[in-house]
TORDRENDREN-904371 format. One line per 2 residues: number of its first residue (from 0); their letters; for each residue x, z, y of C-alpha. Coordinates in steps of 0.02 Angstrom, whole numbers, plus 50000, padded with zeros to 5 digits. Layout:
<nodes>
NUM = a = X Z Y ~ ...
</nodes>
This chain:
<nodes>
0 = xx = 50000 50000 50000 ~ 50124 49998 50154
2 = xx = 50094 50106 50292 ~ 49931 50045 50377
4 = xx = 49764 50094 50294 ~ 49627 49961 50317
6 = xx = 49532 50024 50454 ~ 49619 50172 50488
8 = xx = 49789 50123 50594 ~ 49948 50196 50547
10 = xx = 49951 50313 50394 ~ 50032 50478 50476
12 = xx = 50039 50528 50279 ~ 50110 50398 50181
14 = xx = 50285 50375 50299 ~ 50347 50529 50249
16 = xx = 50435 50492 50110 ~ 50505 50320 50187
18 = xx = 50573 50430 50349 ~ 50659 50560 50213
20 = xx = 50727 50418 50148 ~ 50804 50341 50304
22 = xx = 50865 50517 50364 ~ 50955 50521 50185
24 = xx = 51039 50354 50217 ~ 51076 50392 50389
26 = xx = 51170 50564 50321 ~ 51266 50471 50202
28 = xx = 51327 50349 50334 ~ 51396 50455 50446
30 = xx = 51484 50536 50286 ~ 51564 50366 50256
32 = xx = 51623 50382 50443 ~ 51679 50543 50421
34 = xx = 51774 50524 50274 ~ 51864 50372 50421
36 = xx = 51886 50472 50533 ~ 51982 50622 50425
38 = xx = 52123 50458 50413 ~ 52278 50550 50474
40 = xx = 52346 50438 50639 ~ 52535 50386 50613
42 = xx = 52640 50536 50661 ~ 52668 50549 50856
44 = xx = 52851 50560 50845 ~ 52872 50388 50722
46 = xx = 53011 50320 50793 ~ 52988 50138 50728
48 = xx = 52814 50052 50643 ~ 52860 50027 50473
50 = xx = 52739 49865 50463 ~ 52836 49780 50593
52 = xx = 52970 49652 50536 ~ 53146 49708 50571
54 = xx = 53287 49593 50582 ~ 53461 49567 50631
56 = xx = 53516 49431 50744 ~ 53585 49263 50695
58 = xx = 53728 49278 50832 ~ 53795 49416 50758
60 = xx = 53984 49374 50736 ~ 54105 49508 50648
62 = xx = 54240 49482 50753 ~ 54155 49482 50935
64 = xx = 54048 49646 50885 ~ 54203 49742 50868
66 = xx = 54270 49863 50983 ~ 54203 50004 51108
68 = xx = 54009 50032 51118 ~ 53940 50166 51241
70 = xx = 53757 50217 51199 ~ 53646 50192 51375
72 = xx = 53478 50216 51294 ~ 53423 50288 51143
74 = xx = 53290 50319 51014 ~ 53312 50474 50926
76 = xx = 53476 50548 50884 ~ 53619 50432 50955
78 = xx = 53807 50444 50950 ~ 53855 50449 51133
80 = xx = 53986 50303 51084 ~ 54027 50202 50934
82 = xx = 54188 50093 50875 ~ 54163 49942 50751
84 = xx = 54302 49868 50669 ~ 54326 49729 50527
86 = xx = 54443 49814 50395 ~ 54550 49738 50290
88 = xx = 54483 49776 50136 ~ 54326 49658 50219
90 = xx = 54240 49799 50238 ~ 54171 49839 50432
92 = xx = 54192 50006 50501 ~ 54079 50121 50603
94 = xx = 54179 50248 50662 ~ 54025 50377 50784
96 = xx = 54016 50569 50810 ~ 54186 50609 50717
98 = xx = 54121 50527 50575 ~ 54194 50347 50482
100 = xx = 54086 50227 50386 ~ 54111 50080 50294
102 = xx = 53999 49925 50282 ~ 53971 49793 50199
104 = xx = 53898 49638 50309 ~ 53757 49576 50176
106 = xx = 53661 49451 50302 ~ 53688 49432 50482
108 = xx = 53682 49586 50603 ~ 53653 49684 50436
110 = xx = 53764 49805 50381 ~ 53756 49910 50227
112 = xx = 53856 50061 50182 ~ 53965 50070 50063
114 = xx = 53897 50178 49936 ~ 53724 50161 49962
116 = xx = 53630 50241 50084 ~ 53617 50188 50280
118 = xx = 53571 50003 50336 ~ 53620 49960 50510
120 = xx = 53530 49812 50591 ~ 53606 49732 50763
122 = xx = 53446 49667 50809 ~ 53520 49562 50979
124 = xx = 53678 49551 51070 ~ 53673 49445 51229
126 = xx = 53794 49303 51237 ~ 53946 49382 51309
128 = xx = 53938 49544 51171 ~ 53904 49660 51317
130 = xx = 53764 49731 51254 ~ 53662 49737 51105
132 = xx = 53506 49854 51019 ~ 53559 49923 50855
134 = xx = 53444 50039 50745 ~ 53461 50103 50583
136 = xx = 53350 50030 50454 ~ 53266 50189 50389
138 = xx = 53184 50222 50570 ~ 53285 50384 50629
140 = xx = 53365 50308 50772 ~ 53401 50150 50884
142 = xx = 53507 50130 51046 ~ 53550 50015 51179
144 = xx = 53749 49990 51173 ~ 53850 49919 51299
146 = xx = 54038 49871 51331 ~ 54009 50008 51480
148 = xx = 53914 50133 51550 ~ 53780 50112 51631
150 = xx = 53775 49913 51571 ~ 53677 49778 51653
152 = xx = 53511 49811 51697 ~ 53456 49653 51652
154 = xx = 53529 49682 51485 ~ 53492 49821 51451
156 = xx = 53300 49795 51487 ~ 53321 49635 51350
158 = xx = 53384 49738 51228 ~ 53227 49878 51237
160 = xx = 53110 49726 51230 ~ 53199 49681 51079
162 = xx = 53171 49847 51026 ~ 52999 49842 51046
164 = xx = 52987 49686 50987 ~ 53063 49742 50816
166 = xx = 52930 49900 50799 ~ 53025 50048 50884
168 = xx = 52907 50168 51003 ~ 52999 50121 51172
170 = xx = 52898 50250 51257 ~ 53006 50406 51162
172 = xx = 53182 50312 51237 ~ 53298 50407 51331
174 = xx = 53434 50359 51448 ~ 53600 50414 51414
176 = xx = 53697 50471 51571 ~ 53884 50461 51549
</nodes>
């Protein structure tokens, strides 16, 4: 029978069940949205977005990258300097914070430790090797490196977009004051 009586109009009487039912449904929706919503939100202090593509440059060249790096910005917990060096054993050296490491180049602007463990990625370094945005492939850090301190501003803005570009939150980067 539906919910008009012949003659009589609505049925007040017979709806009941059908708005029960609807107020059920409705219940269980906003469960289903609930159950959304209780999603934990990536972690405030992520350093880099996992989903985003990170790469090392194609101009990466052993020989150029080597030498004196002083950190001018930074994403996490940066070495206030850095020395690379091709060894002759064809391994490259990271020598940052008192403490050596050796690397094995595996693709262009990305480095590999020795032994396992950290992957450094040279994301871009501008055409003179003044300046370049390294990170570490795990997420805990990423800097800005330059020849100098404080480096060229145009550079050194390149290098952050790069950053960004590669998924690292540019909003948690500090400058390093020398």
């Amino acid at each position: 029978m539906g919910p008009f009586r012949a003659g009589r109009g609505l049925c007040t009487t017979c709806t009941q069940p059908v708005h029960r039912r609807s107020a059920a449904w409705a219940f269980l929706g906003l469960l289903g949205l609930a159950g959304c919503a209780a999603v934990a939100p990536p972690a405030s202090d992520a350093l880099r977005d996992e989903g985003a593509v990170l790469a090392g440059t194609t101009r990466f060249d052993a020989a150029r990258f080597a030498g004196d790096w002083q950190t001018v910005a930074c994403i996490g917990t940066c070495a206030e300097a850095a020395q690379y060096s091709v060894a002759t054993d064809d391994a490259y050296v990271r020598v940052a914070g008192g403490d050596s490491t050796g690397f094995d180049i595996t693709a262009p602007g990305v480095l590999h430790a020795r032994g396992g463990g950290q992957t450094l990625v040279v994301m871009w370094v501008d055409d003179g090797f003044r300046t370049a945005a390294v990170g570490d492939a795990a997420g805990t850090w990423a800097a800005v490196i330059d020849r100098a301190r404080p480096g060229g501003a145009d550079r050194v803005k390149a290098a952050r977009e790069i950053l960004d570009f590669n998924g690292w939150d540019v909003s948690q980067i500090q400058r390093v004051e020398g």
